[in-house]
TORKOL-4160 file (C-alpha; in steps of 0.2 Angstrom, whole numbers, padded with zeros to 4 digits, m for minus):
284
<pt num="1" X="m0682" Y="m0405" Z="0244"/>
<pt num="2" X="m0677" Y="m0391" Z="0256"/>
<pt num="3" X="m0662" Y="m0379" Z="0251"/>
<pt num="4" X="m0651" Y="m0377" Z="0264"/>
<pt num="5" X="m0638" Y="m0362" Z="0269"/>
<pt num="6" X="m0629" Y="m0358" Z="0282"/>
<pt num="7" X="m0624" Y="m0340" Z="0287"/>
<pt num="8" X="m0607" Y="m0336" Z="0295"/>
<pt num="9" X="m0605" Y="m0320" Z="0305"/>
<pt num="10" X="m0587" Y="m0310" Z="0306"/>
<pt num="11" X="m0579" Y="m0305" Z="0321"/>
<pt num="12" X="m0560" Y="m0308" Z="0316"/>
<pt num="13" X="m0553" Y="m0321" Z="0328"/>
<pt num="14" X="m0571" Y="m0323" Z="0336"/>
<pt num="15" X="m0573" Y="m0333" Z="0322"/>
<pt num="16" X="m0565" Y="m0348" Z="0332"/>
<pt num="17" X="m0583" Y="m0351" Z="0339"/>
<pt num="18" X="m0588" Y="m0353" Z="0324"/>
<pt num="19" X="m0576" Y="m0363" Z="0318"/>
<pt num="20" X="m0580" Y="m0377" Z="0332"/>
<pt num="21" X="m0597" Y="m0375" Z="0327"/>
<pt num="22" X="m0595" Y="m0381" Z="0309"/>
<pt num="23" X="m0582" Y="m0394" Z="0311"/>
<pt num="24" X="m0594" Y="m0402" Z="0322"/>
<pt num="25" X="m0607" Y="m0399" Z="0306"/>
<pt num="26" X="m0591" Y="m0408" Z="0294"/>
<pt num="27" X="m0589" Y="m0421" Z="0305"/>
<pt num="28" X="m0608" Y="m0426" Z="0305"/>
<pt num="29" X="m0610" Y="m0425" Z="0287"/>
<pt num="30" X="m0621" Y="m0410" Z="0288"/>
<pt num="31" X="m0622" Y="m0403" Z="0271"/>
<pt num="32" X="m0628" Y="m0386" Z="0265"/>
<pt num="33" X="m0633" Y="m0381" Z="0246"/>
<pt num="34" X="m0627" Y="m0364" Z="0252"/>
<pt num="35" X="m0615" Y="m0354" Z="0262"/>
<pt num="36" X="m0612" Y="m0335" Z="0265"/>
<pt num="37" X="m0599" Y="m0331" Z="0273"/>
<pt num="38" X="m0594" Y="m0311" Z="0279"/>
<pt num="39" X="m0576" Y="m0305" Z="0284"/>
<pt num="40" X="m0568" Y="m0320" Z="0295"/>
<pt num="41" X="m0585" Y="m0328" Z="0292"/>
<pt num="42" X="m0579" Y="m0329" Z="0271"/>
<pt num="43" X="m0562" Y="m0337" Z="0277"/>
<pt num="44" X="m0571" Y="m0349" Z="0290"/>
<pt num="45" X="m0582" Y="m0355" Z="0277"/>
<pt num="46" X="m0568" Y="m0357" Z="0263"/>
<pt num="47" X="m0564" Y="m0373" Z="0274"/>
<pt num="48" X="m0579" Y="m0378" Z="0275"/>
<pt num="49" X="m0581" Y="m0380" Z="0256"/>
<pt num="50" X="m0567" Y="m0388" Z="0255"/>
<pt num="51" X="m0571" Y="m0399" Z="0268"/>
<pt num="52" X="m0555" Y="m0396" Z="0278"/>
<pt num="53" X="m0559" Y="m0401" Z="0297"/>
<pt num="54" X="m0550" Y="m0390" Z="0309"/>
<pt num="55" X="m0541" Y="m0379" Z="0296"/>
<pt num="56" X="m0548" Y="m0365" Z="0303"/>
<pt num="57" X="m0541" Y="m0366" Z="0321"/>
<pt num="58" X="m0524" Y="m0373" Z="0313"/>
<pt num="59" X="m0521" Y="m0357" Z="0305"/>
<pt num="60" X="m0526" Y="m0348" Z="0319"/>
<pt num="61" X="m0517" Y="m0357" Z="0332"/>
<pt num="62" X="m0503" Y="m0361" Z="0323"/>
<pt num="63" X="m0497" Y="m0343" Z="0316"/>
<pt num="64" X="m0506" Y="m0331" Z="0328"/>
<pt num="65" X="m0492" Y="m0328" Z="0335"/>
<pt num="66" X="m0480" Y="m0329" Z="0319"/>
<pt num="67" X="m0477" Y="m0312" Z="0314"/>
<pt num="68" X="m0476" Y="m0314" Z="0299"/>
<pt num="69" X="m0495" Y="m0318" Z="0299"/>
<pt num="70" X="m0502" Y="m0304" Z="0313"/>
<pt num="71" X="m0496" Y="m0289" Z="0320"/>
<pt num="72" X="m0491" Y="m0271" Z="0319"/>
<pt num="73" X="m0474" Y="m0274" Z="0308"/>
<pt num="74" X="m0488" Y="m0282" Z="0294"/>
<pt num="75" X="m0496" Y="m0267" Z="0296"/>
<pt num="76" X="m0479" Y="m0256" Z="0293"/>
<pt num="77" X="m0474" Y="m0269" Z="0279"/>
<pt num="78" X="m0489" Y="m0273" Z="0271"/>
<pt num="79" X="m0503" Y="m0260" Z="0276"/>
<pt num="80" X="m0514" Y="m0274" Z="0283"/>
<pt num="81" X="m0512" Y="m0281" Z="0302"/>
<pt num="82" X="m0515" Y="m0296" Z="0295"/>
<pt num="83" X="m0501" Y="m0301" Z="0280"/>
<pt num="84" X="m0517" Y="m0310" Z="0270"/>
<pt num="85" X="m0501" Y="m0314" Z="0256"/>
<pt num="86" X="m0493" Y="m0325" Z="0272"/>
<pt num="87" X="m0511" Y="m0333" Z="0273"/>
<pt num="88" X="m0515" Y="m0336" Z="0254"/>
<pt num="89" X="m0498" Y="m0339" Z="0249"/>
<pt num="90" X="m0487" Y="m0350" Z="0259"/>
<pt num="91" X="m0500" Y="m0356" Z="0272"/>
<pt num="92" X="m0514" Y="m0360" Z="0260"/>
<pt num="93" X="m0499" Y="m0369" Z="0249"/>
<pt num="94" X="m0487" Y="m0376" Z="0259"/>
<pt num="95" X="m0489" Y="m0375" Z="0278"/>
<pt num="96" X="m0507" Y="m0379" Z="0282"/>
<pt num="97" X="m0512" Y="m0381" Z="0263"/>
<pt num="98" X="m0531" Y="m0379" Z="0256"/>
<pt num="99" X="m0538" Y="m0391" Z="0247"/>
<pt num="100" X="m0543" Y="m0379" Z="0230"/>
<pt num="101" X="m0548" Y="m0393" Z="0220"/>
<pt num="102" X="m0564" Y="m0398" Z="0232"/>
<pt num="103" X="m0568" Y="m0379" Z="0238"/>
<pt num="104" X="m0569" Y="m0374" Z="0220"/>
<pt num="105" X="m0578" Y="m0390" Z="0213"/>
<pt num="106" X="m0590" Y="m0390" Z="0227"/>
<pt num="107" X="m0607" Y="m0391" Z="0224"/>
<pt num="108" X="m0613" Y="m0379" Z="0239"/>
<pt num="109" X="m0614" Y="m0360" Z="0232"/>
<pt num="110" X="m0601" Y="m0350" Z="0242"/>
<pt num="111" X="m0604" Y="m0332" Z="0243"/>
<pt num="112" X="m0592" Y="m0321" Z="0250"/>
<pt num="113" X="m0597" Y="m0301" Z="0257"/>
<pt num="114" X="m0587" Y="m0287" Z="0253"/>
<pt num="115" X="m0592" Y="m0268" Z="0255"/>
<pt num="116" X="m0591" Y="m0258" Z="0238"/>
<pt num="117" X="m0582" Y="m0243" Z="0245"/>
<pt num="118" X="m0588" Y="m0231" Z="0233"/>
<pt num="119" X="m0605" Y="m0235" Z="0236"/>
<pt num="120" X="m0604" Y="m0239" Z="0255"/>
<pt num="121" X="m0615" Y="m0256" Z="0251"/>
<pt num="122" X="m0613" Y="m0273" Z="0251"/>
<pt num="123" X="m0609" Y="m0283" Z="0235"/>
<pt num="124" X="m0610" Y="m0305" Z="0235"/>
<pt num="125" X="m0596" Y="m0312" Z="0226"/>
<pt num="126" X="m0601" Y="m0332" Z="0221"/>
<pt num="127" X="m0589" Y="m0344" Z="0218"/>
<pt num="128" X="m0590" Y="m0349" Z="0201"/>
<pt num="129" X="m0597" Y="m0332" Z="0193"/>
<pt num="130" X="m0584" Y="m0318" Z="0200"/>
<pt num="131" X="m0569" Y="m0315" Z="0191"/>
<pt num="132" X="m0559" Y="m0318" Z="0206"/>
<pt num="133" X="m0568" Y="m0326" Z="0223"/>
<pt num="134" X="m0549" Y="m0326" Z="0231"/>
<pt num="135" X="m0550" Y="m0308" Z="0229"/>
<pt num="136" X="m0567" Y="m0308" Z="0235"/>
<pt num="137" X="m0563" Y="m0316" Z="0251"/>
<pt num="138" X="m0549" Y="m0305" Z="0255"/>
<pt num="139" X="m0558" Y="m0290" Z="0251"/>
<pt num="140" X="m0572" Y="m0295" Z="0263"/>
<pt num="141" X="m0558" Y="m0298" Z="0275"/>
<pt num="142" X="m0550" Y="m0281" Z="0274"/>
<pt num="143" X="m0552" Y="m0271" Z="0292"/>
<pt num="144" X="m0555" Y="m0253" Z="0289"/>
<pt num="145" X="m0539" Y="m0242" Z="0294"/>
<pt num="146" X="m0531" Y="m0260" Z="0296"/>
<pt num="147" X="m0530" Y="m0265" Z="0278"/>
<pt num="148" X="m0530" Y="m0259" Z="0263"/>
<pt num="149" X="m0544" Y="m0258" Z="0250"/>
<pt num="150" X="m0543" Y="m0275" Z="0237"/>
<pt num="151" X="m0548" Y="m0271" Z="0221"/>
<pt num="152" X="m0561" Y="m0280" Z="0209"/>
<pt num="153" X="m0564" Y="m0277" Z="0192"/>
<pt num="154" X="m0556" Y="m0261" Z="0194"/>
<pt num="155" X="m0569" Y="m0255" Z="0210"/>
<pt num="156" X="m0562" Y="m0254" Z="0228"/>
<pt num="157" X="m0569" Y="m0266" Z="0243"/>
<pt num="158" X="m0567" Y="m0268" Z="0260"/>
<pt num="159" X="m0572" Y="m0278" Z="0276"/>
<pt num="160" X="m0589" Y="m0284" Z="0270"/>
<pt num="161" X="m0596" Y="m0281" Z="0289"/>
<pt num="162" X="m0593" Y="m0261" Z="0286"/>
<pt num="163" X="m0609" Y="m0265" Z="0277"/>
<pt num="164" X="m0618" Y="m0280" Z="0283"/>
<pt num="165" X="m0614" Y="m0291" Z="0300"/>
<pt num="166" X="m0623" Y="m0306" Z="0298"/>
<pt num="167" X="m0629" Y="m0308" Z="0277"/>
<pt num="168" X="m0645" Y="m0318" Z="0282"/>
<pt num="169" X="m0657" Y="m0308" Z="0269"/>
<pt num="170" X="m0646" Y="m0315" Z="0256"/>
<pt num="171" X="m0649" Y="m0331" Z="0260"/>
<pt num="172" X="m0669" Y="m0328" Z="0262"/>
<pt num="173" X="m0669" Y="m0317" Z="0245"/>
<pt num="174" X="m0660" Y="m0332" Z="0234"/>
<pt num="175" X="m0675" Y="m0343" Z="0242"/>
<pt num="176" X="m0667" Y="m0354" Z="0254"/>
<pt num="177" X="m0681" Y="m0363" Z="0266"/>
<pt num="178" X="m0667" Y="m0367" Z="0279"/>
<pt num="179" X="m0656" Y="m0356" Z="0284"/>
<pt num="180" X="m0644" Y="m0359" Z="0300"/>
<pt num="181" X="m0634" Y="m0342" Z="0306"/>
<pt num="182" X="m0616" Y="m0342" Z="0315"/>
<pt num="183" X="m0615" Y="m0327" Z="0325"/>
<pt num="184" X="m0601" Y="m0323" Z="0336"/>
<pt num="185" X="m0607" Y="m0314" Z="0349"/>
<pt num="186" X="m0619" Y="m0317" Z="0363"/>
<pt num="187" X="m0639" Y="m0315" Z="0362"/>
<pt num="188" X="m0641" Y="m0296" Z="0368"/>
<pt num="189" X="m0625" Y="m0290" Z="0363"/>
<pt num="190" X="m0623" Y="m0271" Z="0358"/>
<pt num="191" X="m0610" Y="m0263" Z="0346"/>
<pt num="192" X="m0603" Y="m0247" Z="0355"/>
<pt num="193" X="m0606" Y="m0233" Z="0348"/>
<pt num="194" X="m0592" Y="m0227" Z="0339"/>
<pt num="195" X="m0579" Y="m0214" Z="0347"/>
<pt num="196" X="m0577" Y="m0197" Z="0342"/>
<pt num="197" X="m0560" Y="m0198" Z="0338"/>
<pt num="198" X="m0563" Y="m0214" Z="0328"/>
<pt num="199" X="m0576" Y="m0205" Z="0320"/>
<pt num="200" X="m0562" Y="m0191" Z="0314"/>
<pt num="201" X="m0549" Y="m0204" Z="0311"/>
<pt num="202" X="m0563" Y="m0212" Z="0298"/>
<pt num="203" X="m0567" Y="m0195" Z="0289"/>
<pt num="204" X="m0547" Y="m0192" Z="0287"/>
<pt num="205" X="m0543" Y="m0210" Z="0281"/>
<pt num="206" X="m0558" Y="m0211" Z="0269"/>
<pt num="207" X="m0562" Y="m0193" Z="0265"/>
<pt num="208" X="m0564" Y="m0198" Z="0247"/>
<pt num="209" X="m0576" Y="m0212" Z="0251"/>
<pt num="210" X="m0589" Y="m0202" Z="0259"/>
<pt num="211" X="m0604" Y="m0216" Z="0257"/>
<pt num="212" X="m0592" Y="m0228" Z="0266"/>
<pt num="213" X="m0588" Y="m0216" Z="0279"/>
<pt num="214" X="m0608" Y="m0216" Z="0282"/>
<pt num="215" X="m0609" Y="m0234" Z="0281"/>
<pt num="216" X="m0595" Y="m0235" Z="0295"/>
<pt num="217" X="m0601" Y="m0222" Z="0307"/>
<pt num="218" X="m0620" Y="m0234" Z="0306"/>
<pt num="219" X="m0613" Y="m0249" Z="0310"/>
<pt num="220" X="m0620" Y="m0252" Z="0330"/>
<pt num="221" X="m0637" Y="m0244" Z="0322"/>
<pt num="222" X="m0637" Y="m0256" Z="0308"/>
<pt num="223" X="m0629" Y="m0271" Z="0320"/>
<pt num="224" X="m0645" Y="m0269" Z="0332"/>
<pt num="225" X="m0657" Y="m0269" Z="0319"/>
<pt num="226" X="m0650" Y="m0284" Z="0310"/>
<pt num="227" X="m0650" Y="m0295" Z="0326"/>
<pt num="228" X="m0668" Y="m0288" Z="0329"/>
<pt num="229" X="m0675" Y="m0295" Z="0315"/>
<pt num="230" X="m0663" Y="m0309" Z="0315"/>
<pt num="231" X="m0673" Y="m0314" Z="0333"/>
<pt num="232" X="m0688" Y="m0312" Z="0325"/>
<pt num="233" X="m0685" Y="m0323" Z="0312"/>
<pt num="234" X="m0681" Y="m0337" Z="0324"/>
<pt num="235" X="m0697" Y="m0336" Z="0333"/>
<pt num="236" X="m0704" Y="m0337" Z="0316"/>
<pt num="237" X="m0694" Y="m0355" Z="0314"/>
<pt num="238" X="m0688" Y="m0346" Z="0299"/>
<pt num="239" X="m0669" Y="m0349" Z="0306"/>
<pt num="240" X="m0660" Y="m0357" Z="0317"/>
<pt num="241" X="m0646" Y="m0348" Z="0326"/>
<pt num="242" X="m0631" Y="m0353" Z="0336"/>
<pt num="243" X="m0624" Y="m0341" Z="0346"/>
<pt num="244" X="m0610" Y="m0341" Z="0360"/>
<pt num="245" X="m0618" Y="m0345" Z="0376"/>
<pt num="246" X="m0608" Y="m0330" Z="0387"/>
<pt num="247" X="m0601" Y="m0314" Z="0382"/>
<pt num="248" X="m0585" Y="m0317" Z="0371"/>
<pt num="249" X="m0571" Y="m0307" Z="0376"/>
<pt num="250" X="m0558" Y="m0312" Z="0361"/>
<pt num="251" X="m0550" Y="m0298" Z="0353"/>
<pt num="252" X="m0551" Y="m0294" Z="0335"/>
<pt num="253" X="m0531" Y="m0297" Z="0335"/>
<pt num="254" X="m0533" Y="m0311" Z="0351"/>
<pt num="255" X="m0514" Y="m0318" Z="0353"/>
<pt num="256" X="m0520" Y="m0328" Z="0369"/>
<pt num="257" X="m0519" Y="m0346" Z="0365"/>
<pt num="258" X="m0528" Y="m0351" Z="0378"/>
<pt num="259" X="m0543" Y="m0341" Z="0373"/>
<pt num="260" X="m0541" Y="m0346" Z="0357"/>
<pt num="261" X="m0543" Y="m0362" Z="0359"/>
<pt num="262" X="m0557" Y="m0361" Z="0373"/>
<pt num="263" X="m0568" Y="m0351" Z="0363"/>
<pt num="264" X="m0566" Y="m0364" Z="0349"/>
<pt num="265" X="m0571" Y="m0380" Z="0360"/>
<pt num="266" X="m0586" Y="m0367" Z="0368"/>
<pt num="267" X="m0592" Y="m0367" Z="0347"/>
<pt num="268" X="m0590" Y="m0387" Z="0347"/>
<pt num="269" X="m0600" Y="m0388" Z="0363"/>
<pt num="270" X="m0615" Y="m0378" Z="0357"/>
<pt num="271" X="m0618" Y="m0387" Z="0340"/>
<pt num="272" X="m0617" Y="m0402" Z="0352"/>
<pt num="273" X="m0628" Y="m0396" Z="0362"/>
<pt num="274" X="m0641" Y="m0390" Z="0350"/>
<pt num="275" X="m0637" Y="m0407" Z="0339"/>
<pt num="276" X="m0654" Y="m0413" Z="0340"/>
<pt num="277" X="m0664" Y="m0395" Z="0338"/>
<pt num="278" X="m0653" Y="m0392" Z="0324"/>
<pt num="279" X="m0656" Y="m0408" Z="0315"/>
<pt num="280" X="m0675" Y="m0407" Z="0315"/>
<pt num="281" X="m0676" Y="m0390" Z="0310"/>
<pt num="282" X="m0667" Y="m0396" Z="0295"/>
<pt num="283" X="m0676" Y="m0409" Z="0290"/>
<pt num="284" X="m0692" Y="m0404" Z="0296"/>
């Protein structure tokens, strides 16, 4: 029988495409034996091991605009735009609560990216065998200059995307035969280079960390050369990837509802669209 893992991009709240995309996958019963999940795409996924149908976008559209969840006084107050206590405290609780039980028991193997800032590489955190996956996923979460580093087993992390964008090799290395990627950006799409004064801004924030200061300064080389191969391995058959059919102008930090929610009901409409395609590359 064929192992099957899906791959979810980051992107912060670009990740509402991907959210679409898998809550058509819940509703249709689309089960995966793996999931990998990087920066918002670790959060995305949390729901979809727990099997929790529009939780994603309820959080999202239901406390983007709460300040207590996003925004610059989080940043003042907690050191991190977004207040990930708010999140995996009283939201994950009490408000929009998630169903621990089910993520935790599940069978699917969730793997969450972080980057090891003292090495500058990526590190797989697996539910299960880490001594904290909650951690884990905050830690790949964490925005460089917009949080702060999480610790784990006394090491410090950040946003696993510092060090990997979309965690596809994983999947191929630990021998999945299908593999369906989540990416949140357009085919063709180009990371920027990175600014000059970001670049000094970098070096001052993380003059200790000099192998995570490389890591962040080769991002748009790296990004271009993952999406390369990642196109390569879909001529191959060897994934299939969904991919936001125009250029996605959400903000990392979007407070637009309208947006939001578009960008949402364009990831629902692209699984839909590619529903068939999808299907047999599955099961073929």
């Amino acid at each position: 029988m064929n192992r099957k893992a899906i791959v979810l991009e980051g992107g912060s709240l670009r990740c509402m495409f991907s959210a679409g995309a898998v809550d058509v996958m819940m509703e249709r019963k689309i089960k995966y034996d793996g999931l990998f999940g990087v920066s918002a795409g670790a959060l995305t996924g949390v729901n979809y091991v727990s099997e929790q149908i529009g939780r994603t976008a309820g959080v999202n559209l239901g406390f983007v605009n709460d300040k207590r969840y996003l925004g610059i006084r989080n940043l003042i107050l907690h050191k991190s735009i977004f207040n990930f206590d708010f999140l995996f405290g009283e939201i994950s609780d009490t408000l929009l609560p998630l169903d621990r039980e089910t993520f935790l028991s599940s069978r699917c193997q969730y793997t969450a990216v972080a980057t090891n800032c003292l090495t500058g590489k990526a590190e797989y955190f697996e539910k299960g065998s880490c001594s904290d996956i909650y951690a884990a996923i905050r830690a790949s979460a964490s925005m460089p200059l917009l949080a702060p580093m999480v610790p784990i087993d006394g090491k410090p992390y950040l946003d696993g995307g510092v060090s990997v964008s979309v965690p596809y090799r994983k999947a191929l290395e630990d021998g999945y035969d299908k593999i369906v990627v989540i990416t949140t950006r357009e085919h063709g799409y180009q990371k920027p280079q990175i600014p000059r004064s970001l670049a000094r801004l970098y070096a001052k924030s993380y003059r200790d960390y000099p192998n995570l200061i490389h890591s962040l300064l080769s991002t748009p080389r790296r990004y271009s050369r993952e999406l390369s191969e990642l196109e390569g391995l879909e001529a191959q058959g060897r994934v299939f990837v969904l991919r936001p059919p125009t250029p996605v102008t959400v903000s990392r930090t979007e407070k637009d509802l309208g947006k939001l929610q578009a960008l949402y009901d364009q990831g629902k409409a692209t699984c839909e669209k590619h529903w068939e395609a999808l299907t047999r590359y599955l099961e073929s």
